[in-house]
C-alpha positions in Angstrom: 35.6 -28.4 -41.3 32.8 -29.8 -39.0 30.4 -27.3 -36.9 32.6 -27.7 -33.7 35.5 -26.2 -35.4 34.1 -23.3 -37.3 31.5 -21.4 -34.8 33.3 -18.1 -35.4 31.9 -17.8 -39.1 28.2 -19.7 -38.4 25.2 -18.6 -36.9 24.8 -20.6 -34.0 27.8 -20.0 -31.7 26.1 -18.6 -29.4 24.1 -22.4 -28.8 27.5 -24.0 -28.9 28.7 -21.6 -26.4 26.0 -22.1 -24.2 26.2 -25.8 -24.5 30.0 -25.9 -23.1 28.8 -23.3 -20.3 26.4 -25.4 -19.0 29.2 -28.6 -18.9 32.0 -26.8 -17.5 29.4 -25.5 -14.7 28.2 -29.5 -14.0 32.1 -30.1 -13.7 32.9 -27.5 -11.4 29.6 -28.4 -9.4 31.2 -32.4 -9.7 34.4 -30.8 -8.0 36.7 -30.4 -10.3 39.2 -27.4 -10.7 41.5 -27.6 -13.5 40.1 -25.0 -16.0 40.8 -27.9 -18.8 39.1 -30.4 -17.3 36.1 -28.2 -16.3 36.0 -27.0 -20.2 37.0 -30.0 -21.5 39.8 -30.4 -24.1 37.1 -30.8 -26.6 35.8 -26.9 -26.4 39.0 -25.6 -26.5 39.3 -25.0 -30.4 36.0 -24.1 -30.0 36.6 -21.1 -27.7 39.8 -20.1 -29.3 38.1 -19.7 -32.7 35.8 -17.1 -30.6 38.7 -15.4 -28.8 38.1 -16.6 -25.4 39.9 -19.4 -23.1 39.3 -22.0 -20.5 40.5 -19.5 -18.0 37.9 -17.1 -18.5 34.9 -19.6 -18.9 36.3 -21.6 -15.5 36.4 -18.1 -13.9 32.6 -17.9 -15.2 31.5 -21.1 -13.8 33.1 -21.0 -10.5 32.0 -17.6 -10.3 27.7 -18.9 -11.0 28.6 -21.6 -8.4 29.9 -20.2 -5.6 28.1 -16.7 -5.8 25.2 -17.2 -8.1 26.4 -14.3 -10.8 26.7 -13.8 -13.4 24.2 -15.5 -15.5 24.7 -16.9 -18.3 22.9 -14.1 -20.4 25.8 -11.8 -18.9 28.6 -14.2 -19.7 27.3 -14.6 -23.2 27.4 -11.0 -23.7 30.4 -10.4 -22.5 31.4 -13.1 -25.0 30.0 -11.5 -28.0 31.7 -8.1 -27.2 35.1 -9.9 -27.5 33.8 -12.4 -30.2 33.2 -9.1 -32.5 36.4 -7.6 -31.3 38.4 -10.7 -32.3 36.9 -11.0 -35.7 36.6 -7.0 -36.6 39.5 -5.5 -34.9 41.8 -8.2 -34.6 41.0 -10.2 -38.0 40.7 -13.2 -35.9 44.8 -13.0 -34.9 45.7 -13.5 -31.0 47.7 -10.8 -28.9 51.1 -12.0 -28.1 50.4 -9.2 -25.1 49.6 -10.8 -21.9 49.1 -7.7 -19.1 50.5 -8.9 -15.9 48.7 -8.4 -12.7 51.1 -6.4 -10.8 51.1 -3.7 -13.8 47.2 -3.1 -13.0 46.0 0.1 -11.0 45.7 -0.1 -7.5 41.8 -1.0 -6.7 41.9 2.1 -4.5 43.1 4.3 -7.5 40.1 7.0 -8.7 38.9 8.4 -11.5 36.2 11.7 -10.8 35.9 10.7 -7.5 35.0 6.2 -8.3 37.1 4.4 -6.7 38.0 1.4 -8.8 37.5 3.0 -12.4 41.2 3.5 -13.4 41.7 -0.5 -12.6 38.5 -1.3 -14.5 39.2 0.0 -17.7 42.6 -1.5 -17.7 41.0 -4.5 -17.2 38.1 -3.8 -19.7 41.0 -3.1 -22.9 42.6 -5.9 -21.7 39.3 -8.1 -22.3 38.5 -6.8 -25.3 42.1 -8.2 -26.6 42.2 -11.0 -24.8 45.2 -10.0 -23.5 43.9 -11.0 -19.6 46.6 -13.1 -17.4 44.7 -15.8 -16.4 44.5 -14.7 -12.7 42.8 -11.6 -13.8 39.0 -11.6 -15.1 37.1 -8.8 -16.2 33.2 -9.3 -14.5 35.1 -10.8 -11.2 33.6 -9.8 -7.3 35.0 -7.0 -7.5 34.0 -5.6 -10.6 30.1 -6.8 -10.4 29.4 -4.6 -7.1 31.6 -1.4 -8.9 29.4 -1.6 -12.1 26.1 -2.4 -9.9 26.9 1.1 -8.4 27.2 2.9 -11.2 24.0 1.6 -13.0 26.3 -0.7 -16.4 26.0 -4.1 -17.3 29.4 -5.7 -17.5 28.8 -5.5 -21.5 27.7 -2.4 -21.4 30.8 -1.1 -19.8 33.3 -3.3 -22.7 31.3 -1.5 -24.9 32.0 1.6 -23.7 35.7 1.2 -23.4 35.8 -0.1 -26.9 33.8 2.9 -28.2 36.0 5.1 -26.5 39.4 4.1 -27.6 41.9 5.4 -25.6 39.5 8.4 -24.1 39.0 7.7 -20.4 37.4 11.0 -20.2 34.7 9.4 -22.4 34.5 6.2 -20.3 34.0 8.5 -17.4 31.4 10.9 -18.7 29.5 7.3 -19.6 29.7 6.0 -16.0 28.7 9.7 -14.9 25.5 9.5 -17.4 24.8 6.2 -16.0 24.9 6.4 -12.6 23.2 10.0 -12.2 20.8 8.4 -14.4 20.0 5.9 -12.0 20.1 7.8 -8.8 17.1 10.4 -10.7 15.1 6.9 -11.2 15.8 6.2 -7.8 14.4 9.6 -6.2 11.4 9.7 -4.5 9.1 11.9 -6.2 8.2 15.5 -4.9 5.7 16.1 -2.0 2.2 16.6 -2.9 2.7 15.4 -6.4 2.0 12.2 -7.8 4.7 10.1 -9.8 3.0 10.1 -12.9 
């Protein structure tokens, strides 16, 4: 098998990867909008061997050109999260699960008081298995400004999810570390004493 076709099992996926980012994000910036033509029909065995889709990496491009996030380093991470997943956990086999849309949490639903956590998650298992409809993408506009709150990386959070199985208490108690984590960085410090 040539180098195109086996990236799951080599070394350098990750410039492969990176290579077909940076075409399908010249192809959306030439105007087109079919996720097959952005990607190109030559990636796409490329991309399934790594347990993603055109979907998702059209949803990354048009997502860099029309709001300028996330970068690629983001994307890539994101990748590699459900790279492992589909290699480790899934033994390199597809879900024949596709989650639907409609059956997601309401983006008003909460979860210890964050508004947007129970749909998240859903999202973030759903990721993880590639089991995403393709008008659903986990890292969208809506995501980005939830995670930005709460102090996670979009990676960060997958790994989180993953870790914690089917424990949403632990996902919370994360996202609870996190974000009083970042609100004590953000404090000014006491008066009269110096910050150290």
């Amino acid at each position: 098998m040539t180098k195109e076709t086996t990236p799951a099992s080599s070394q350098d996926w990750t410039s492969q990867f990176r290579e077909i980012y940076d075409q399908a994000v010249q192809r959306f910036e030439e105007g087109r909008r079919d996720p097959e033509q952005v990607v190109g029909r030559e990636a796409l065995e490329f991309l399934d061997s790594i347990g993603t889709s055109a979907q998702e990496l059209y949803d990354f491009a048009e997502d860099w050109v029309e709001d300028g996030e996330p970068d690629f380093e983001t994307v890539e991470a994101m990748t590699d999260l459900r790279r492992t997943y589909f290699l480790t956990v899934q033994e390199g086999k597809r879900s024949d699960t596709v989650i639907p849309s409609a059956t997601l949490p309401s983006g008003y639903a909460e979860m210890g008081g964050y508004r947007w956590l129970p749909r998240i998650i859903v999202k973030a298992r759903a990721k993880l298995r590639g089991e995403l409809a393709p008008d659903i993408m986990f890292g969208c506009g809506a995501d980005r400004p939830f995670l930005r709150s709460v102090n996670m990386e979009p990676a960060e959070f997958l790994k989180t999810v993953w870790d914690a199985g089917t424990d949403d208490r632990a996902i919370l108690d994360a996202v609870q570390k996190k974000a009083a984590a970042a609100m004590l960085s953000a404090s000014p410090s006491p008066a009269g004493r110096g910050s150290g």
